[in-house]
Each structure stands twice: as C-alpha cells, then as structure tokens.
C-alpha angles and dihedrals in degrees: 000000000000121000091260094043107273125148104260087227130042120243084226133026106237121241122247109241121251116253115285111254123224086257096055104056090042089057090048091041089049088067089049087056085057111052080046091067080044101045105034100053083048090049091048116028098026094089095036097048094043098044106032103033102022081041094225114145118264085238093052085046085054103043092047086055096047084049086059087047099053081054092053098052095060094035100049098069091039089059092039090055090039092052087049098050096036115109129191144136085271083050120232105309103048117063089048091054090040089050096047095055109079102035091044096061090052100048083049085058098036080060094069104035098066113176126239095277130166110257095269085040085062102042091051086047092052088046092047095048103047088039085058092035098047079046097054092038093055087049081065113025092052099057093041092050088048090053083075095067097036096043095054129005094189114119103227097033087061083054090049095045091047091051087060089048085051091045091053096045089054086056096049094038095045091035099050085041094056103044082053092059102033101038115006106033093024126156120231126214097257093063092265128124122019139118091307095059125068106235125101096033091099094054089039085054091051094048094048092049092051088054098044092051096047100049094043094053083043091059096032104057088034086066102036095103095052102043094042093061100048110105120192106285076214141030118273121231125265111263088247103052083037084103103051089038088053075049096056104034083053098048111074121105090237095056095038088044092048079049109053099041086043093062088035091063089027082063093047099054093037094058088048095056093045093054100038093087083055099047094043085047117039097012102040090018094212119167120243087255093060092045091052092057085062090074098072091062088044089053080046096043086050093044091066086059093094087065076075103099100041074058092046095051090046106057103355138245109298093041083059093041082058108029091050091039096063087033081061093048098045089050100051099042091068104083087043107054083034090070090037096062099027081239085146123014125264120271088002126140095257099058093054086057092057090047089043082052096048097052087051085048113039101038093053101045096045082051091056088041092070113029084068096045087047083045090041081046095051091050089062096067091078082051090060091037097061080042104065108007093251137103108223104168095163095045089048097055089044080090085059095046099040090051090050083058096044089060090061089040108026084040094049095050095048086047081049092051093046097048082042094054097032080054089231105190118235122245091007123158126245091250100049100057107113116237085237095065091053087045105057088039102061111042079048088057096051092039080059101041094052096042094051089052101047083061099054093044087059094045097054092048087089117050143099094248107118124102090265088054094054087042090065108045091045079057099051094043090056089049087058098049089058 
C-alpha cells in the first residue's frame, strides 16, 4: 500500500502514447499564442496603465496584484487536482478548458475599460476583475499545461513540445506588442496618442479578445479527439485522503527546490518586464517609433529558443536553466549600467545597440530559461507518482502555472516597490522626471535582479532533475506495474 492508500501495483500496465504528430504540437502551441496576447500586454501595460493614466498609486497597483497572487496560490493546486480527478464523456481536461474561453476574453477587455469610480470603487473593480480573470485563465492555462506530461513521457520530446509552446508564445507576445505600439497605441507626429494616453486601449482590448477567443476554440477543438479520449495511467486519490496526497506529491526536496528558484527567477523577469516601459520611456527616452523597432532583434533573439533542446540534450535541463539564466542577466544589464555610469551618451546609437542587443538577448534566454524549469517541472510527475501511488499531471503543473503568474504579481508588486521607493511621480511627463529618481531605480533593480538569481542558482544546485534521474523513475515505475 502507498502512504495515501493506494494499491502498491496497477491492475494494467499503461501504454506509452504514440508520438506526437506535427499536428498535433502546432494545435497545442496555437493556445500558447493565445494566453501570450493575454499575458504580455498584462506584464507590460498593466502598471502603466493603471498608475499613470487610472491615477492609482504604483504601491495600491501592486498591492491589488500580490492580493491575486495569495488566491492563486490556493486556487492553482485545487483546480489541478480537480482537473485530474474530473470524468466526463470530453475526459479531464475539456470541459475545464471549453468552460474558461469566453469568460476569459471579456474579462481581458473589462481590464482595460475601467468606469468612472471613485477612487475605492476603482480600486475594488481592479481587484474583482484580475481576481476573475487570473480564475478563468487558470481553468484554462492549468489543463493545457498538464497535457505536456500525459501526452509523452519521453524526457527530451517534453523539451521539444515546450519549445513550440515557447515559439508560439513569442508570436503572440511580440505580435500583439507590436500591433500596441505601432496601431493601437500608436504615437502621432504632434506628441499625441501613444502608450501614456488613454485612447486606443479600447479598440487594442477588443482586438486582443477577439484573438484570444478565436486561437483557443481553434486548439481546442483541434485537439478535442485526442484529449477526450485520455483516461488516468493510474488511479486518483479519494476525496478524503486529496489533502494529505497534495501534501505528499508536493514534498518532496526536488519539487520544493524546482519551486522556490522558479519564483525566485519568475520575480525577477517579471519585474523586468514591468519596469522596461519605464526604462525605454523616461530613462532611455526613446520614442514609441524607436521601441517598436526593438521588436524585430527580440523575434530574432526568440527565434533562436528552438536551439533549446540540442541544449537540452547536451548538458541537461537545469545546467541550461542556470547557464542561460546568468547569460540573460549579463546581456541586459548592459544599457543599464551603460546610462548609470555614463559609460555611453543619452539617446546615441550606441545606446540603441545595446538596447537592440538586450531585446535579442534577453527575450531568447529567459525563453530557454523556462521551457527547461516547466520541462524540469513535467518530469516530476513520475517522481510523485512513485511517491504516493498516484498519477496527478494537472496538481503537479499548478506549480507552472502558478510561477508564470508570480512573475506578473510577484513582479508587479517588486516594480511597485521600486517606483514607490525611488518616489517616481504619477502622470509625469517623460521630460520632468529628476535624474535622481532614475537613478536610484534602476541600481536598486539590479541590486534586486542579481540577488534574486544568485538565489535560484544555489538552490538548483541540489535536485533529481537530469535525464538519469528520469531514467530511473520511469524504471521503477514499469517494475511496479508488472
């Protein structure tokens, strides 16, 4: 017997799936394209829109986000479990992922049409609606991220199918990005428009719902016929032992050690994202036609992503976790600590380079960054499952999903924390922020950034999570099922 109750042996042995077919992977990928229209604008407008245009303080924005994050958190690992244990004639995942579409697009757009509130009445309304939306996107989000570990249990073909995921999300993040800044947000000749006045973000919500709405029925449907008929390899726990078994799967020192260092990374880009419109538009004081020409090196820089699993396959997944992680960090320090030391002039070629350099660079090792800790994070589904008996795909990936969210609420809230301490003014303009205030913001920021990875990279210096590790529990997992 397990320690749950279990039986210590499987009436059947499971199957292994077939190989995923090319169809296959683009049809999961298409729903990652969408949660990146959802997720980037969020990661990069939300505390500008909400502080220098709604007019709530950078501390309240923040506050409001960490609030979402404390729900997650307890929400995350109920819906995994739920998702796992959930039967029906659409199978565990579907009807989860059906139900989350729809609701999910309006409350995208809802985000960024606020009322005209009092003060407290837009602060509730901000609460209410990223509480609902961050609800209805882990409906979604959490079965589509446990489809990696149930549809292959092979070590380097998770690698492979999270590197389309990532591929995707770079389209739908860069594309959506660029359509803001270029189109919707776009700024006019005479100084009107752009990302710093509130119109166009009406007409950019829409667009982005519509989008949202469209590639998610598209992969989902494409994949109906092979998630609906997936059944549990192994048996689920009773609803009253579900607590002690969430205890167990997410005990052991791999998994804690994968968790911690991946919210600690997941802070630290998350943060960076939150402050780069800050630093292009008050520090570097580009205009919105020069940041939009960054986009082309970042497509370039994620491009380069699906090199991650000949990386992978190299030196394994938490050396590349590591080795790409402090690559990341060397790279986009440079313009920063460029204009910190006058090391190069203000608005000069060069500094657009380095900038240039830092959005190839960054976007594409961050990327690689976490496709290996989500694919370091599948593989330790077999380790629960040898644990407790019991094969929990979608409990175990809360933690995924739960980190990609901690680096929009644990990262809001750090970039909060910065603008609060470096007393950055509200509904300033580009010109009248002192040089002090940038200043201070930004060698606080990298204080933060390399701190925070210096942490993760000693914490995943312990852990089961290279290829001989896997071997071995998908061994002993086989020897049980005789």
């Amino acid at each position: 017997m397990t320690p749950d109750g279990a039986p210590g042996t499987l009436d059947e042995k499971p199957q292994p799936a077939p190989r995923l077919g090319l169809g296959v992977q683009l049809l999961y990928g298409l729903g990652a394209l969408a949660s990146a229209a959802k997720t980037v604008p969020i990661s990069l407008f939300l505390m500008l829109y909400w502080n220098q245009i709604v007019g709530l303080s950078a501390f309240m924005v923040s506050a409001i986000v960490m609030v979402s994050l404390v729900f997650d958190a307890v929400f995350d690992p109920l819906v995994g479990a739920w998702s796992d244990r959930l039967r029906s004639r659409l199978g565990r995942r579907l009807p989860l992922m059906y139900a989350a579409i729809v609701p999910m697009s309006v409350l995208f757009i809802m985000l960024w049409t606020p009322p005209r509130f009092t003060p407290f009445g837009i602060e509730i309304y901000l609460a209410v609606v990223l509480l609902a939306l961050r609800l209805f996107d882990t409906l979604f989000e959490l079965p589509h991220l446990a489809l990696v570990p149930e549809l292959t249990r092979d070590y380097d073909e998770r690698t492979r199918l999270l590197t389309i995921r990532s591929l995707f999300e770079a389209v739908g993040g860069i594309g959506i990005s660029a359509l803001a800044y270029n189109y919707f947000l776009r700024e006019h000749p005479d100084g009107s428009g752009g990302v710093l006045s509130g119109h166009g973000y009406l007409s950019f919500a829409l667009f982005t719902g519509a989008v949202i709405v469209i590639c998610l029925l598209i992969s989902t449907v494409g994949l109906h016929r092979r998630i609906a008929g997936m059944t549990p390899s192994a048996p689920q726990p009773k609803p009253a032992s579900l607590f002690g078994h969430m205890r167990r799967s997410f005990g052991s020192p791999g998994f804690r050690r994968l968790a911690l260092a991946a919210i600690l990374i997941a802070l630290g880009s998350g943060m960076g994202s939150a402050l780069g419109l800050y630093w292009l538009l008050y520090f570097y004081r580009f205009t919105q036609a020069e940041i939009s020409l960054l986009f082309v090196p970042a497509m370039i820089g994620l491009a380069a992503t699906a090199l991650t699993p000949v990386i992978v396959r190299r030196i394994g997944k938490r050396r590349t976790a590591v080795v790409m992680l402090w690559f990341y960090l060397a790279i986009t320090s440079l313009p920063l600590l460029a204009r910190l030391t006058e090391m190069v002039p203000e608005r000069g070629t060069l500094l657009f380079l380095l900038v240039g350099l830092q959005s190839a660079v960054g976007a594409g090792s961050m990327a690689m960054v976490l496709i290996a800790l989500s694919s370091m994070n599948a593989d330790l589904v077999e380790e629960a499952e040898l644990r407790t008996g019991y094969r929990s795909e979608g409990l175990m990936v809360s933690a995924n999903t739960f980190v990609r969210k901690a680096s929009q609420g644990l990262g809001t809230l750090a970039a909060g924390l910065v603008l609060t301490f470096a007393e950055f003014p509200i509904g300033a303009d580009r010109s009248e922020v002192p040089g002090d205030v940038l200043t201070r913001m930004g060698w606080l920021y990298l204080a933060v950034t390399f701190g925070l990875a210096l942490g993760s990279t000693l914490i995943l210096r312990g852990g089961n999570f290279e290829r001989a590790d896997h071997v071995r529990r998908l061994e002993r997992l086989s020897q049980s099922q005789l």
